[in-house]
VEXPA-810047 format. One record per residue (C-alpha): residue in three letters; z, x, y. Coordinates in steps of 0.1 Angstrom, whole numbers, padded with zeros to 4 digits, always signed. Layout:
AlaZXY...
END
This chain:
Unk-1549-0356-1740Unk-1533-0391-1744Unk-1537-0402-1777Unk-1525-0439-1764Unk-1494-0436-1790Unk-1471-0415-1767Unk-1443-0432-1747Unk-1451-0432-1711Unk-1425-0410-1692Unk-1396-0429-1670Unk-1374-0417-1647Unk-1341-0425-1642Unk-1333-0406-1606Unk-1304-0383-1622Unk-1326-0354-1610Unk-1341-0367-1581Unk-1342-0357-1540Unk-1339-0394-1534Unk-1316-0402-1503Unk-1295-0434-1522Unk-1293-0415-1555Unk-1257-0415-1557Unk-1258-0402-1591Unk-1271-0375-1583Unk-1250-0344-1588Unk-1266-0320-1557Unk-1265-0340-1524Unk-1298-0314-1520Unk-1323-0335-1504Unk-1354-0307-1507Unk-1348-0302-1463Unk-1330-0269-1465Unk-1329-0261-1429Unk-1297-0245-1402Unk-1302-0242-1367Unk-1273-0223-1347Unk-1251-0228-1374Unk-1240-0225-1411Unk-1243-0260-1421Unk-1276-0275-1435Unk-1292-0304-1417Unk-1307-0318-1447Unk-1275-0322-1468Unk-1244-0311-1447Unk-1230-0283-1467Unk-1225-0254-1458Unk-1243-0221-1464Unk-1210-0212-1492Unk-1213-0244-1508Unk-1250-0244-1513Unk-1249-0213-1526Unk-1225-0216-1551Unk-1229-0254-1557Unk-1234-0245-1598Unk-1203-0230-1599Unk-1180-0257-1582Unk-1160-0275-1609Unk-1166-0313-1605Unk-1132-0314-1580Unk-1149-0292-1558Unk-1179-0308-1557Unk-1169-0343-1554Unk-1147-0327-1522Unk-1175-0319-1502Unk-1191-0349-1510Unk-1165-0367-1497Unk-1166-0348-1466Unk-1202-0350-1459Unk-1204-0386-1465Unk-1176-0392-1438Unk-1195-0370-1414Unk-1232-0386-1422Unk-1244-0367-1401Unk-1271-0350-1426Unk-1308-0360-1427Unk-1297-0369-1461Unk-1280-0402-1447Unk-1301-0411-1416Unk-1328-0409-1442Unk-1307-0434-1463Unk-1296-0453-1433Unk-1335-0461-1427Unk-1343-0471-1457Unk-1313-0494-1460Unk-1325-0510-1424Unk-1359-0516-1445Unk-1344-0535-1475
END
């Protein structure tokens, strides 16, 4: 029930699966998927670093960022690519 009084729920993308959410802490984009290899298509990590992504410190994490964002080879940025085309 909505009484009509309640605030109206916003988000703010800091947990979302959203391709240009750079603020996001997980480069997860909800495609978990690797074919002949260790690495996931959907967000470049590795099988390690998925893993035990909530125990990186922020160094670690901000590492493979780095790295996969130099790559771009991930669904997660040909997604992002595409949807910059569009804009």
């Amino acid at each position: 029930m909505n009484s009509g009084s309640q605030k109206p729920i916003t988000q703010d993308g800091s947990h979302s699966l959203s391709t240009g959410d750079d603020a996001s802490d997980s480069p997860c984009i909800g495609v978990c998927t690797t074919l002949y290899d260790e690495i996931c298509q959907g967000c470049g990590r590795t099988l390690d670093e998925v893993s035990n992504w909530v125990f990186f410190s922020q160094d670690e994490k901000d590492t493979v960022w780095q790295r996969i964002r130099a790559d771009g080879t991930a669904m997660r940025f040909q997604r992002q690519a595409k949807e910059d085309k569009l804009v």
